[in-house]
Structure formats: C-alpha cells, structure tokens
Phi, psi and omega in degrees: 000134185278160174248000161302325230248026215255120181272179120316354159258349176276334191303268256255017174267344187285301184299321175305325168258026203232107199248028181223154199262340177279328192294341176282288188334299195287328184275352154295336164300321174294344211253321192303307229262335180259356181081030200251341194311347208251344174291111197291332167291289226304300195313305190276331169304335172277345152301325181268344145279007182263330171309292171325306184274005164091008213242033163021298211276324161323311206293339192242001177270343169275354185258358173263356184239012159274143219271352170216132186266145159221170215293351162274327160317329209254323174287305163309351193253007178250342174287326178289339153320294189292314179294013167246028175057061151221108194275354179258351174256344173285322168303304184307331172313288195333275214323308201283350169267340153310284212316321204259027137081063158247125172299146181255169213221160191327316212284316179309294176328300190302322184256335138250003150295328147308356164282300194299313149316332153320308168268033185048012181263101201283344181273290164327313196302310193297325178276315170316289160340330180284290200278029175270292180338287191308322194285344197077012197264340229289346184258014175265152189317322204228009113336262186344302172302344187273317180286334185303305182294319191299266187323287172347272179323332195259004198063037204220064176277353159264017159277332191282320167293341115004286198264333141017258245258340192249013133340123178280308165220163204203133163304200175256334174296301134348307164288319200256017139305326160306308192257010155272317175320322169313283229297330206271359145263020157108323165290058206300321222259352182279318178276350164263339133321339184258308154310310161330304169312310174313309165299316176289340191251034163052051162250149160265109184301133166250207190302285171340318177270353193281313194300321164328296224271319192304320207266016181235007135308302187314318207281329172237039157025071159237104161292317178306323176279327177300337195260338167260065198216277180325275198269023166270023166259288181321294133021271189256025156078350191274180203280155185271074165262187209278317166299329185288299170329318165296313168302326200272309167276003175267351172262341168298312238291299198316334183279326217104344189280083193282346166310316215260355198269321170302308200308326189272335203262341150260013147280345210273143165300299194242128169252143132292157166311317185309301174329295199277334162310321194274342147285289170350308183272333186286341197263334172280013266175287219257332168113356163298056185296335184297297202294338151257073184222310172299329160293337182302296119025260161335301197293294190312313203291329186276351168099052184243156161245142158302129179266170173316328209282313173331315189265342190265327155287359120341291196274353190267305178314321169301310184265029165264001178229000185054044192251106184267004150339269197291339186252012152272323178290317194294314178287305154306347182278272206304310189288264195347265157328310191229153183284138194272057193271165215276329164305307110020280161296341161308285184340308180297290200317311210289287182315300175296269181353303175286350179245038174125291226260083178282331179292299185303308173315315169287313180308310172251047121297290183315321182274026165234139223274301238207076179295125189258170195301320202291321169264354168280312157328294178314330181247349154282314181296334161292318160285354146342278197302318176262031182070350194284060194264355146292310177299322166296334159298295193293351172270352167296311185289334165272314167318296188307318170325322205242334173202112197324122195260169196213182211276002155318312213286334192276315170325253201327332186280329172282005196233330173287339241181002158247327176288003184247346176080042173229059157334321167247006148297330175293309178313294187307322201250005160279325199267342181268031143283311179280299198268330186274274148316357172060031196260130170268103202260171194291171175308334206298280192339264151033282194299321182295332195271286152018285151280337162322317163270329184309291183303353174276350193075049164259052211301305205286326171312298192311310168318299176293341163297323212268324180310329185268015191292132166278000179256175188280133186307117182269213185284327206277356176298299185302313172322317183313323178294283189325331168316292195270359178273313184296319192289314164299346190041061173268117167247343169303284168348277182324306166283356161284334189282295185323300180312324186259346168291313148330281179321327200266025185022090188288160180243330156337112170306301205300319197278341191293307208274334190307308184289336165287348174264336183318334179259001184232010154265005151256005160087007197262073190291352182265311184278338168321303192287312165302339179266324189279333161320292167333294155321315166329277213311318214252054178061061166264106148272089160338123192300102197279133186287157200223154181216143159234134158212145177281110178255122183052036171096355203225115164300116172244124227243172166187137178260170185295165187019070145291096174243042189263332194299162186281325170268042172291006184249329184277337177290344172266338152355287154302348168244014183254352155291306143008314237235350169275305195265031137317300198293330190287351218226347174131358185293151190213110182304138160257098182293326153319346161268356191256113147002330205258151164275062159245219182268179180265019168262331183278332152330297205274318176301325186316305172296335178300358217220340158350119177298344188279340187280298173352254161021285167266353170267300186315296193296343195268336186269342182260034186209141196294166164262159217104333195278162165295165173217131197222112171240124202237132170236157181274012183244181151303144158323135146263135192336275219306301179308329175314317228250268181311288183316333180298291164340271191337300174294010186245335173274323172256002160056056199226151172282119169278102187255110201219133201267114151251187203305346191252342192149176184238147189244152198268174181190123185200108163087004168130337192252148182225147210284332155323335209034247176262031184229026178287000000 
C-alpha cells in the first residue's frame, strides 16, 4: 500500500503495527498533506504510535496542536506516557486534564492511578479515587484493580481491603493483587485464606498467585500447603521459569526442607545468581554452614558471580561455625570484586564479631560514612553478645543524638545489659522506652527484661514484670524465667515457669530439654522423666552437644567423651594434668551439672569428658602458646566448664574464648568477661 494513497479505514491498523518513529513521521506527513490530520480518532492513534515507538516528544508535539482536546486525545497522551515510565508526567497530565474540565473515563483513571503506585504516592492516588467516585467508575473491574495496587504498594492493605470487599465484581487481577499485597505485609496465614476464598468463588489461580502463595508458605513455614501449591502447579501445566523454580526452592529452604529444596534446584534447567542465593541462604539460615560455603564454592567454580544476597549467606554461615578464615576469604573476594555497599558491611561487622574478632568489628563500623539505623543496631548487639554491655550503652548514647533508635535498637541494648548484669541500667532504659519514646514494647522487649532479673537471680521481680504484662505472656517470656530459675536453683518459681512452658507446647527441642533438666536439677525425676517421654514419643531427639575449634583454617568438632580423634590419648593427657593443677589451685568439680541421676564419683567423671575441654586441650596442643583459642558449642556453656576454663586460662597463661548458643564468653588471667552471668 502507497501511503499518498492512505484511506481513513487503513490508518489506524497501519499506525498500530508501525513501531519506528521515522516510518509514523511519514504517514504523519500523509495524514497531514490528506487533510485526515483534523480526525480527532486519527490523532490519538498517532500519539499513541509515537508513544510506542518511544518518541515522547513528537508524541506531544500532535497533542499540542489539537485545537480541542477530548478525552481520548488526553488518554493517548497519559498512555504514551506511561509506557515510557514517566509516572511524574502522567499524574501532572491527569491533573491538567481536570483542570481544563475533561471528563476522565475508566481508561484515564486506570493509568493514572498506575502512576500514582508507581510513585508511591498515596495522597494523589486518593484524591484521584475521590473523583473516580464522583465520575461513578469505583465498580468498574480494572479501575478496582488500580486503587488495589495503589494501597499494596503503599502498604495500606487494610484499606485495599475496603474497596475489596465493596467490589461488584472481581478478577483474577484482584485476587491476586489482594494476596500477594498480604503476603508482603507480612501476613502469610491471611493470604492463604484469601486463596481459599478464592477457590471457592470459582477463580483460576495463575503464576502470580502461585508466587504469592510460596512465599507465604515460607514467612509461616507451612511445608504442607506448600507441597500442595508445588503440586496444583504440576497439575494445571503452569509454566516452570527460573523464577517460579526458585521461588520453590526458596520456600523449602525457608521451611527447612532443604532435601526437597536441593531436589528441585538440581532439576532446574536454567540457574540464575538468585537460584543459588536461595539454597545458599537456605542451608546457613537452618544452620548447615559447611554445606553453604560449599554451593558458595560450587556456584563460582560454574562461572556464576556471587551476588549480595549470596555473599551475606556466606558471611552468616562463617559466624554460625565461626570460621574466620573463610569470612577473611570472602572479605577479600568482596574488596577485590565488589563494591563495599552498607548492606555488606553490617554483614563483615556482624560476621568479625561472631568469630572472635570484636575489635575488626568496631574497626569497620568506624569506616563507614552514613550509618543507617540497621548498622547501629548491629554493633550494639555484637557488643551485647560478647558481654561488653557499657560499651553497647555508650554507643546507644551516641546513636540518640543522631538517630532514632527504634525497638529493635532497644531489644539489642537490653539484651546487652542482661549478658552484662546491669539490672538497673536494664531497668532505667526499659521504662525510658515506654515513656520517653513511646515504643510499646514487644514480647521480644518482655523477654529481654525477663532475663535481665532472672539471670541477676531476681525471679520474683522477674515473675512479676511478666504477671503485670498486658498481652498473654508467650514462650520466649516463660522460657527466660525458667533460664534463670535453673541457674539460681529458684525451684518454687522455676516449676511454675516450667509448667506454663509445657503448656504452651513448645515444638523447640532445645526449650523441651531445658525443662527436663530444670526438674532434674530439683530432683523432680518423675517429671524429668515425663517430659523426655513426650519427646520420645513424639520423634524429638536431643541435639548432641558439640565444641569446635579452628586450627590452621580447619574445624574440629568433638562431642563429649569423643574418642574417635586421632589424638584422644594426647588430649586426655592434657587434661588430667590440666585437672591436677586445677584441683592444687582451689578447683572443687560442680557435680551439679551433670543431669543424671547418678553417683558423685560418675558425676565427676562425667565432666571430665565434657566437650568443651576436648576442644580446648586439641587447640592448646596444636597451636603456639600464646595464641588465642576461640571455641564455638552449639549449646549453652556448662556452669561447671565454665568454671574449669577460668583455671585453664591462668595455666597456660593464653586468652580462651569460647562462643555458645547465647553469647560469648572472654576467659583471660583466671577471669571471665560475662562474670557470674553466663
């Protein structure tokens, strides 16, 4: 077809398929030269192929020379807008088309309220919305969908939920702008209800919602809806791309199930960074640090570069085994490779802090310009954790000048200032929480105060804090008590503490064994016995305690009375010399630590055997003296080793450090930096 030859029924399939801005100039020259140029459809179909082809500025140069604009002229020209992602000319568009008193008609309203989400402006979207009301569109479908998005985006799903629920009719867009806007506020068991719903009123879920519903299977860990999510996918045929595959393993990882989380991510066809972040995070997340440092390995070795999210599950995995190697290699890998971003750095601060190292930790704290609330939290709770709960005040105190602290940041200083025994700084900054900031605190808060007396032997203070709580007291309240009821042997309290911990059926293995040993340090052998019954029965096994320590880059782990290492005959050697000049110096063994109902000579032996001392005679015989020794167990410290490392370090005259589930304790000249609050 000549284009001299251009009819007014050709034009607008011509303009429709026609995506370069110079071959839209010529049939605008024809459009002129034919006189068609005065057709008020014609116009807005060449704005919207000059829109298409990316040419903006054409596109407004035909929209400035129609001498009356109407509402499709104004509506190509907020669409050419919008696909070229300018979501601040679309709004001022809108505005200006009120202004010069053109009605707007569903198609306007729909782009722009997709504008106003774009920007996050929730105040525009609102005004825009009054007169979608007033124009009579609020019951059309993809209006309905817009405003939907507009509140999602804003985080303001109980509004979005509003406009819902007064729907007439509702898509499939609707559904599933309601339950991904859930999940990502946080609210998985709301949104998988909302699915449900969904099913019953005959919609067909597509991909979006599938995506939705994984990642709120992940945030409340229901493995069961997940494996039926996976296979009503499988099922209805939809499509598998590297993103939906992923999602799938990032939500086993997130349940745990890291067997089905592996299974599908070596079936994936196509891997992305994202693929291998999300196993990667998943298996240090759960506590398996060997095997992700090894996909960590693996992905490089395959040419892939590690992305942020990839290196910061790394650096998590390094402080969950404390391996301060591997998180020196990493840190060089990142200064070579990668830009040194804030995220990243909290990561290093974090990581030298769990392996030890608290001083590198502060040192690159110091090297960072523009602290954000996220690394101020982070470095007070790493000094929290290594018992140093002034120093986490005074860097609290320097924080408020500058920055709000908010209730994390109050969580970690209370939590700092309970491993430190500063009961009544814990007192003063709880209530100038509640009262000076107005922060209502959380259970988190609770807990923190909780143990802060508990672990002072302050049961009854402690007791009475939880009794005066106004939400119903949860596990980690009670647990806090029972903590501090054991260490103190408060055994009145303390079984009451136990009792409501029971009750609230913990699924924790780690809080189950605690309250069977809290009875069977009180001698209460029938309920000692009835909660390890429970366990039995419902496949609970105590986690067996483990001690490591690193020598020449390399881990070495040992469970108690371990005699598989090749040097078990020089480590007890060392510690029954260890343990003569203990005993020459005032050691008296706290047979009181050993659990069992047994004799006190099988007590004493009991200790002997204990992992953390393994551990630390393998590090004093494979290490120069002098050097430091850093021992990380997956349990609580025990009273009694605690107690023996204070000796230990005056003998070999060397700093002992040893990391358990809770904090870390320093052991140096006879003294420990926890004092009596381990």
């Amino acid at each position: 077809m000549r284009l001299k030859n251009l009819s007014p029924q050709d034009l607008k399939p011509l303009l429709l398929g026609c995506r370069h801005s110079a071959l839209i100039s010529q049939i605008h020259a024809v459009m002129v030269s034919s006189g068609l140029f005065t057709s008020g459809n014609s116009l807005a179909q060449l704005i919207l192929s000059y829109g298409r082809a990316g040419d903006l500025e054409s596109a407004h140069k035909v929209f400035d020379k129609i001498p009356l604009r109407r509402v499709d002229s104004w509506n190509a020209m907020l669409i050419a807008y919008s696909r070229n992602e300018c979501p601040v000319e679309v709004v001022n568009a809108y505005k200006q088309m009120v202004f010069e008193g053109v009605k707007p008609d569903s198609s306007t309203f729909t782009v722009a309220l997709k504008a106003c989400a774009i920007l996050q402006d929730l105040e525009k979207g609102e005004v825009i919305w009054e007169k979608v009301v007033e124009c009579g569109y609020e019951n059309d479908v993809f209006v309905g969908s817009s405003i939907l998005n507009l509140y999602a985006k804003c985080g303001k799903m109980d509004k979005a939920a509003i406009v819902f629920e007064k729907m007439q009719k509702r898509d499939t867009v609707c559904w599933t702008t309601m339950i991904t806007g859930i999940v990502q506020s946080g609210k998985g068991r709301e949104a998988v209800d909302l699915y449900r719903r969904m099913q019953k009123e005959g919609m067909v879920s597509d991909g979006v919602v599938m995506l939705g519903l994984m990642q709120a299977c992940a945030n409340i860990a229901d493995t069961k809806l997940g494996l039926s999510v996976h296979g009503y996918m499988i099922r209805r045929a939809l499509p598998m791309d590297v993103n939906m595959l992923t999602s799938l393993v990032d939500m086993y990882a997130k349940n745990g199930e890291l067997d089905l989380a592996t299974r599908v991510f070596r079936k994936m066809p196509c891997k992305n960074t994202v693929s291998w972040s999300a196993l990667i995070s998943g298996f240090a997340q759960n506590g398996f640090a060997v095997n992700a440092l090894q996909l960590l390995i693996e992905m490089q070795l395959l040419g892939l570069t590690p992305d942020v999210a990839s290196l910061v599950s790394a650096l998590l995995a390094c402080s969950h085994i404390g391996s301060l190697k591997l998180g020196r290699s990493i840190h060089g890998y990142v200064v070579r490779k990668v830009i040194m971003d804030q995220v990243l750095s909290t990561a290093f601060i974090d990581m030298y802090a769990k392996c030890g190292l608290i001083s590198c930790a502060r040192a690159l704290y110091e090297h960072i310009g523009s602290k954000d609330l996220i690394c101020w939290n982070t470095i007070i709770a790493c000094y929290g954790i290594h018992g140093l709960g002034r120093e986490a005040l005074t860097l609290f105190q320097q924080m408020k000048d500058k920055i709000e602290p908010d209730h994390a940041t109050f969580a970690a200083l209370l939590s700092a200032l309970s491993h430190s025994g500063l009961v009544a700084e814990g007192r003063h900054w709880f209530d100038v929480m509640v009262n000076e900031y107005n922060i209502k605190p959380s259970e988190k808060h609770y807990a923190c105060l909780v143990d802060l007396l508990a672990r002072a032997g302050e049961v009854e203070e402690a007791k009475d804090i939880i009794i005066s709580m106004e939400m119903k007291p949860g596990l980690a309240v009670w647990v806090a008590l029972l903590s501090g009821c054991h260490k103190h042997k408060k055994f009145l309290i303390g079984e009451l503490a136990a009792n409501r911990v029971l009750e609230l059926i913990p699924e924790n293995i780690g809080t189950l064994v605690l309250a069977a040993n809290f009875f069977a340090a009180a001698k209460m052998w029938d309920k000692a016995a009835a909660v390890r019954k429970v366990m039995k029965k419902a496949g609970m096994k105590k986690v067996p305690g483990y001690s490591a320590v690193e020598v020449n880059g390399r881990l070495h782990a040992f469970l108690m009375g371990d005699i598989s290492h090749p040097q078990y005959e020089q480590i007890i050697g060392l510690l029954c010399n260890l343990e003569n000049e203990m005993k020459a110096m005032g050691y008296v063994p706290k047979t009181e630590f050993v659990l069992q109902n047994l004799e006190e000579e099988a007590k004493v032996k009991v200790l002997c055997y204990h992992s953390e001392r393994l551990a630390i005679a393998f590090g004093l015989l494979n290490t120069a003296p002098g050097t430091r020794l850093l021992i990380t167990k997956n349990l609580r410290v025990c009273g009694d080793c605690h107690e023996v490392t204070k000796f230990i370090s005056v003998i070999v005259k060397r700093e002992i450090i040893v990391r358990d589930v809770k904090r870390f304790h320093h052991f140096k000249d006879g003294r420990c930096s926890c004092g009596d609050y381990w």
